[in-house]
C-alpha positions as CSV (number, residue, x, y, z in Angstrom):
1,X,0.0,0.0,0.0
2,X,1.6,3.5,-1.0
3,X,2.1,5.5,1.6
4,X,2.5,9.2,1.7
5,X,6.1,8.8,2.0
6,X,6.3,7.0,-1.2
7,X,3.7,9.7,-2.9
8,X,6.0,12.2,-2.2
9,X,9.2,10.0,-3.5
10,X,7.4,10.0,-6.8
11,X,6.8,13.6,-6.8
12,X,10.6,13.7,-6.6
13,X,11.5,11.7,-8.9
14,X,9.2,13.2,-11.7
15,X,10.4,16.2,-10.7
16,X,13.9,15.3,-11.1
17,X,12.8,13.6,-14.6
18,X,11.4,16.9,-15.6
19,X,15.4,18.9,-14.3
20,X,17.1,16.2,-16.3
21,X,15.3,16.3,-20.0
22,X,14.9,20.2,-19.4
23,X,18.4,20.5,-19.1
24,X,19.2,18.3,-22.1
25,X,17.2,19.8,-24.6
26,X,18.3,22.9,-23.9
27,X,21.3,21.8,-25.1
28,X,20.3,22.8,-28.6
29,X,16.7,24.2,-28.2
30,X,17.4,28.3,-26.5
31,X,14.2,29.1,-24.9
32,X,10.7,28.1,-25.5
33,X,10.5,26.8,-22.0
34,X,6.8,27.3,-21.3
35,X,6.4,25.2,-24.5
36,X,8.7,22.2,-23.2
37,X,6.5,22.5,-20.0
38,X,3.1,22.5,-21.4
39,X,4.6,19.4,-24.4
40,X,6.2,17.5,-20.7
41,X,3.0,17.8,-19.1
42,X,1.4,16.4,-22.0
43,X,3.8,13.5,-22.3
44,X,3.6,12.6,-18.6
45,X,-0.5,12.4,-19.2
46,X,-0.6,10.3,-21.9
47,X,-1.8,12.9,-24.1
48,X,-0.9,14.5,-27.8
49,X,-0.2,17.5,-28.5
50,X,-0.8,19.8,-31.6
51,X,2.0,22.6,-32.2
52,X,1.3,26.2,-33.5
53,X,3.7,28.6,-35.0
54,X,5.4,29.9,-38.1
55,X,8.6,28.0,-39.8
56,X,11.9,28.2,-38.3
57,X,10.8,28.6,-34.2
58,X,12.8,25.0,-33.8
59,X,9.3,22.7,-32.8
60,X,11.2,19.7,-35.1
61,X,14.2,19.8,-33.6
62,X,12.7,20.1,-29.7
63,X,10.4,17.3,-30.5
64,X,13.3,15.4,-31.5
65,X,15.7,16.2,-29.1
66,X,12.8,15.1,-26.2
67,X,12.6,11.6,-28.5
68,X,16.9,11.6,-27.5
69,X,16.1,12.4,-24.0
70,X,13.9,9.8,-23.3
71,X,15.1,7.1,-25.5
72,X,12.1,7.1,-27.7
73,X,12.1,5.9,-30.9
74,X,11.1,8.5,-32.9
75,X,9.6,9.2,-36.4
76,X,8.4,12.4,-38.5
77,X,5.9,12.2,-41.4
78,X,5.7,15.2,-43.7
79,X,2.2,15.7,-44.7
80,X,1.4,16.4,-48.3
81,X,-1.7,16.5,-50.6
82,X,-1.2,13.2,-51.9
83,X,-0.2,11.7,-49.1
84,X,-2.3,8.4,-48.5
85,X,-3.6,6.8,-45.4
86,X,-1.4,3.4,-46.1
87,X,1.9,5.5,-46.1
88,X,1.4,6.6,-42.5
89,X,0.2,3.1,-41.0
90,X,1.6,0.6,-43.6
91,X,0.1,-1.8,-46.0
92,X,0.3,-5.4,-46.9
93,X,2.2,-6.6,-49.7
94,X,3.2,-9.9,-51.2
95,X,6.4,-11.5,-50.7
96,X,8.3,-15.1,-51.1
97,X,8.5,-16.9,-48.2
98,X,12.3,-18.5,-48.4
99,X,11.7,-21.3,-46.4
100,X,8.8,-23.2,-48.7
101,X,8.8,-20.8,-51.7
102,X,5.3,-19.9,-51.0
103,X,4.1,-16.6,-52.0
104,X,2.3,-15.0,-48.7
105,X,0.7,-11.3,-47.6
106,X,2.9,-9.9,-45.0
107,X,2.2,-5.8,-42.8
108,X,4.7,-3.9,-43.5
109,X,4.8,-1.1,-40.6
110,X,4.7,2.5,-41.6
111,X,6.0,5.2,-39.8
112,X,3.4,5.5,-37.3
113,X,5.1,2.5,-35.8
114,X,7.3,5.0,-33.2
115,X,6.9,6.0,-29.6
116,X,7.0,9.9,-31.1
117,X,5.3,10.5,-33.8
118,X,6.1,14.0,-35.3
119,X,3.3,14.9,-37.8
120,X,4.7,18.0,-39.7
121,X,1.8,20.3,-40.8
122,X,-0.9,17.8,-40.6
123,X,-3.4,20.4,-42.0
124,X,-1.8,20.2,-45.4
125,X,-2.9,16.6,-45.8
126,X,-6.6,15.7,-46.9
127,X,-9.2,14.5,-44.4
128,X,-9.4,10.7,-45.4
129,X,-5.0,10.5,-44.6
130,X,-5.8,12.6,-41.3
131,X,-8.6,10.5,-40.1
132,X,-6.3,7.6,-40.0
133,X,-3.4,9.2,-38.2
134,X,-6.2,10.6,-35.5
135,X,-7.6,7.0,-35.6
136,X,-4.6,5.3,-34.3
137,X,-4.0,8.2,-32.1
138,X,-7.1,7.1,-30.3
139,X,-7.0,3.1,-30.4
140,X,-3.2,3.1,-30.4
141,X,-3.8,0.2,-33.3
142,X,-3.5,-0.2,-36.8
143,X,-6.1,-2.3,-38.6
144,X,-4.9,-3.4,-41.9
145,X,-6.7,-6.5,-43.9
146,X,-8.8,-7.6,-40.7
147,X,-5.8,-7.7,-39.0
148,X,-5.0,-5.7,-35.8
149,X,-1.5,-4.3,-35.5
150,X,-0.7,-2.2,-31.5
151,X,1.8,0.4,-31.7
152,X,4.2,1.0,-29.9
153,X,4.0,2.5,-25.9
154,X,4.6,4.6,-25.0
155,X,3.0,6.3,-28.2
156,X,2.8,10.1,-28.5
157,X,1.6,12.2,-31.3
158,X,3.0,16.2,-32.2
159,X,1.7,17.7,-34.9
160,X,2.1,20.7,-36.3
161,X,0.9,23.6,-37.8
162,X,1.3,26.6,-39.9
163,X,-0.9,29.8,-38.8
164,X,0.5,31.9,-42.4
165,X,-0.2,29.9,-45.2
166,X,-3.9,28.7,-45.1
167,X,-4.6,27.7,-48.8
168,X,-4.3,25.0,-50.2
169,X,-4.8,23.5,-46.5
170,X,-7.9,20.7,-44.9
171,X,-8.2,22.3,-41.7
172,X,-9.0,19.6,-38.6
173,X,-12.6,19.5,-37.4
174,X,-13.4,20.3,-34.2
175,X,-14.2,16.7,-33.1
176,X,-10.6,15.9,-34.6
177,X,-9.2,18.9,-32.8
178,X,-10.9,17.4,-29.8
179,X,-8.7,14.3,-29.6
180,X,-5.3,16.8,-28.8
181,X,-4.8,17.5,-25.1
182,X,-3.0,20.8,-25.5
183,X,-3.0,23.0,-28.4
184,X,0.6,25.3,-28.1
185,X,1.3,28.2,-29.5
186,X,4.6,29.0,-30.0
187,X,6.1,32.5,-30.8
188,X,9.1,34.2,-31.9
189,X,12.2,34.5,-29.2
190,X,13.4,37.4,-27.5
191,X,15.8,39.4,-29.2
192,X,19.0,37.9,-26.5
193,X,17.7,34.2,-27.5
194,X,17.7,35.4,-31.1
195,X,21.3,36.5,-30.8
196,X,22.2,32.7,-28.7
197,X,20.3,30.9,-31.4
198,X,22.6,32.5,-34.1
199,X,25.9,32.1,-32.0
200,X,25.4,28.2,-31.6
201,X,23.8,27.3,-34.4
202,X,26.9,29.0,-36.8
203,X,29.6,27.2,-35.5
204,X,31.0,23.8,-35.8
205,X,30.0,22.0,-33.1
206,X,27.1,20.3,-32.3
207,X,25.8,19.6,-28.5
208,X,24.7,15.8,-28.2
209,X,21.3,15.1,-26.0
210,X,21.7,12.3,-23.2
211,X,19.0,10.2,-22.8
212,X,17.9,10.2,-19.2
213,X,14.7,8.0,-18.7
214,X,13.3,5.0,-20.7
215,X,10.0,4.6,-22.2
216,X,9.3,1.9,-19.8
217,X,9.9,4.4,-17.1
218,X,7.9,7.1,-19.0
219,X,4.7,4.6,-18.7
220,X,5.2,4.2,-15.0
221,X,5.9,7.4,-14.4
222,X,2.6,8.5,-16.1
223,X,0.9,5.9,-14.2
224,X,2.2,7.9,-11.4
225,X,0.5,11.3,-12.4
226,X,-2.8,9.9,-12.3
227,X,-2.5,8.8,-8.6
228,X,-2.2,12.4,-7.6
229,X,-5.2,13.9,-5.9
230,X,-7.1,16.4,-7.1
231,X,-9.6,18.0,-4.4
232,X,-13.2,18.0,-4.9
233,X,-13.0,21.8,-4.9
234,X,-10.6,21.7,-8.1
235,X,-12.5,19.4,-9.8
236,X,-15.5,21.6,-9.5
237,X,-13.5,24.4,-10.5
238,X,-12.2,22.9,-13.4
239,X,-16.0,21.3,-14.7
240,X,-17.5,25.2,-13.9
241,X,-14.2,26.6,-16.5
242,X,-15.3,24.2,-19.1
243,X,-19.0,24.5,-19.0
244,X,-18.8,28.3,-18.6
245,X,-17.4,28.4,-22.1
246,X,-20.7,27.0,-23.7
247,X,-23.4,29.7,-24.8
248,X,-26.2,27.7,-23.7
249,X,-25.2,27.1,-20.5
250,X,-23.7,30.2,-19.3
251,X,-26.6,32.7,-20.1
252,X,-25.8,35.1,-17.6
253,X,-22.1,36.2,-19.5
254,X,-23.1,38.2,-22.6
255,X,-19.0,37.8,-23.7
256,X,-19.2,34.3,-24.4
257,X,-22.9,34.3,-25.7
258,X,-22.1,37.5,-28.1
259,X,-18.8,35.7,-29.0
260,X,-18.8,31.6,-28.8
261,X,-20.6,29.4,-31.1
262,X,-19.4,26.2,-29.3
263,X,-18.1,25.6,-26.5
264,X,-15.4,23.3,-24.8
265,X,-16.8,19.6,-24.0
266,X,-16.6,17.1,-21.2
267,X,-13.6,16.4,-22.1
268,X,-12.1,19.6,-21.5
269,X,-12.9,19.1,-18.0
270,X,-10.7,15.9,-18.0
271,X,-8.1,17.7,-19.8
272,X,-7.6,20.1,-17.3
273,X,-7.4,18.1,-14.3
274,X,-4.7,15.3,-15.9
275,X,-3.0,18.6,-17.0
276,X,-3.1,19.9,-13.5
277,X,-2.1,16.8,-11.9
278,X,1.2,16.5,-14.3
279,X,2.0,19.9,-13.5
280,X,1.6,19.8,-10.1
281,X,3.8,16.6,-10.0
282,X,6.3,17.4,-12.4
283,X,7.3,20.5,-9.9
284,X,7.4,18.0,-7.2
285,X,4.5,18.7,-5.9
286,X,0.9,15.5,-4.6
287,X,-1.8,17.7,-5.0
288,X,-3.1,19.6,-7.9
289,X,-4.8,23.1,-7.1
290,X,-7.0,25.6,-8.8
291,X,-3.2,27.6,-10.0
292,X,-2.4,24.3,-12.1
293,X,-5.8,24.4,-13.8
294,X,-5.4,28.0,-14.9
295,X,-1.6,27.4,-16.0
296,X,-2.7,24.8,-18.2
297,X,-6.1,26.2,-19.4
298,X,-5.2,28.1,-22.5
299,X,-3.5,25.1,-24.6
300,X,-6.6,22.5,-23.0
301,X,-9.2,24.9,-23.9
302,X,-8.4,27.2,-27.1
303,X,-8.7,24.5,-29.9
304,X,-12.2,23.8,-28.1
305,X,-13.8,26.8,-28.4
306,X,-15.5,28.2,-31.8
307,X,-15.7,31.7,-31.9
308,X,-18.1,33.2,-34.0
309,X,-18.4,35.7,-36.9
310,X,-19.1,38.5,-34.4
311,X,-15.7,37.5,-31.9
312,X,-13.8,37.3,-35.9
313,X,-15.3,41.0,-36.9
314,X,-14.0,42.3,-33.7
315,X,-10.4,40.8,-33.6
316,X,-11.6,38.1,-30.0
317,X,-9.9,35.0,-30.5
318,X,-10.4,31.7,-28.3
319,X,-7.3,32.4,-26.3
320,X,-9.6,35.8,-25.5
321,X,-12.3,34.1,-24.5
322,X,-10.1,31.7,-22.3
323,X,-8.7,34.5,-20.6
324,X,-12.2,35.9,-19.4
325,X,-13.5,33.1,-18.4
326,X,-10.6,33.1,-16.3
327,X,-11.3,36.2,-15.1
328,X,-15.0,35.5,-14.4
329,X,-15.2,32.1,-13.2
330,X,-14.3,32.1,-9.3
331,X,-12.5,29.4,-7.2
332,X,-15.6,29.1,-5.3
333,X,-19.1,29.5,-6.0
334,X,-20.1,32.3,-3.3
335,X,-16.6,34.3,-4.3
């Protein structure tokens, strides 16, 4: 039976996990760190993330540098028009078998088959080739000829997109958006990281990342994030965030039901507790509190929110709307 003692060990040791691939990836990534936080938290929960910004802000080479850190096998797909649902997850094909000379159907894997799966601009892709990426993102499975192939754990999706160019593009649905636990926005460095980017990346010399956990103790440590306990009064607060972004159900704020079409589901809720228990344990801390739920509200809740014409005519994005109901929505009730 765990003990509190042990609880707290855990803590500790995530935390330390957290130091040691911080420390390695900054090795060649210079800042970003609030988006390696929000992407560790992510990881730690089990979840997938979907990565926002405009070329050349380094999310490639963080997302492989964290695959080096933790000894991941890792695997990026770039996503094209004409990419087809069998070149992500594999297909079967016909070979000689050299023992009896008999011709047979074997899976060949695809490059889904990886604990890390970067999917570069997954929005340039059409929607049959995305359904099947977000399809084995959910099962963790590959079904090919009747035939059920499990991937790899632990298995992580990234993908990413890019805000500037939109034609040409298959944006994700919502319910497709949905199945991403954070949605990061990443945005241009400060002009002293700009300058340490361009020193260490002009030189010859290359820093090598150190792995420092395994993917076996990736899993149990994730196991370990879902032990930590989340008060009744956080859980509340997190359920009154998510429902307070729906029109219907929040009358009484003329913001969200002048400016949101749809709001965050159920699952938002869940987001933002697992998000607040991984961040509360990844600082080495066994109890997630209302401060953990509003850290991590903005990349649980913006891809979940439709805005309407009104919000777009006035320049109110979701992150806009996630920051008033932040504003508006109290700890407690009677507050």
């Amino acid at each position: 039976m765990k003990t509190a003692e042990d609880d707290l060990q855990a803590a500790e040791a995530i935390h330390a996990a957290r130091e040691q691939i911080s420390r390695e990836v900054g090795k060649v990534v210079v800042g970003q760190k609030d988006v390696l936080d929000e992407i560790l938290i992510a990881l730690f929960a089990r979840g997938h993330c979907l990565l926002v910004g405009v070329p050349g802000l380094a999310k490639t080479l963080m997302i492989q540098s964290l695959a080096q850190a933790m000894s991941l096998r890792f695997s990026r797909i770039q996503f094209t028009p004409d990419l087809m649902p069998a070149d992500i997850t594999g297909t079967e094909v016909i070979q000689t078998n050299q023992a009896n000379g008999e011709r047979e159907l074997r899976f060949l894997k695809g490059p889904i088959f990886a604990n890390i799966v970067l999917a570069d601009e997954i929005n340039r892709t059409p929607p049959k080739t995305q359904a099947a990426l977000l399809e084995a993102m959910q099962e963790h499975q590959v079904t090919s000829g009747g035939m059920r192939h499990p991937l790899l754990e632990p298995f992580f999706v990234l993908a990413t997109q890019n805000p500037i160019e939109q034609e040409g593009t298959y944006p994700l649905p919502e319910a497709q958006l949905d199945r991403f636990m954070f949605n990061i926005h990443l945005d241009y460095p400060s002009e002293d990281e700009e300058c340490e980017i361009v020193s260490s990346t002009t030189v010859d010399e290359i820093p090598q990342v150190e792995p420092t956990i395994t993917g076996e103790e990736l899993l149990a440590l994730s196991h370990t994030v879902r032990r930590v306990p989340a008060a009744g009064h956080v859980v509340r607060y997190a359920v009154r965030l998510a429902r307070a972004s729906r029109p219907d159900r929040n009358p009484e704020s003329g913001f969200v039901r002048d400016h949101v079409t749809w709001g965050a589901g159920p699952r938002a809720s869940q987001v933002l507790i697992l998000g607040a228990k991984a961040r509360a344990v990844l600082q080495g801390r066994w109890c997630a509190e209302c401060d953990d739920v509003r850290a991590v509200a903005l990349p649980a809740l913006r891809h979940r929110i439709v805005t309407n014409f009104h919000a777009e005519a006035e320049g109110i994005t979701a992150d806009d709307v996630v920051r008033r109901l932040l504003q508006d929505v109290p700890e407690h009730p009677s507050d």
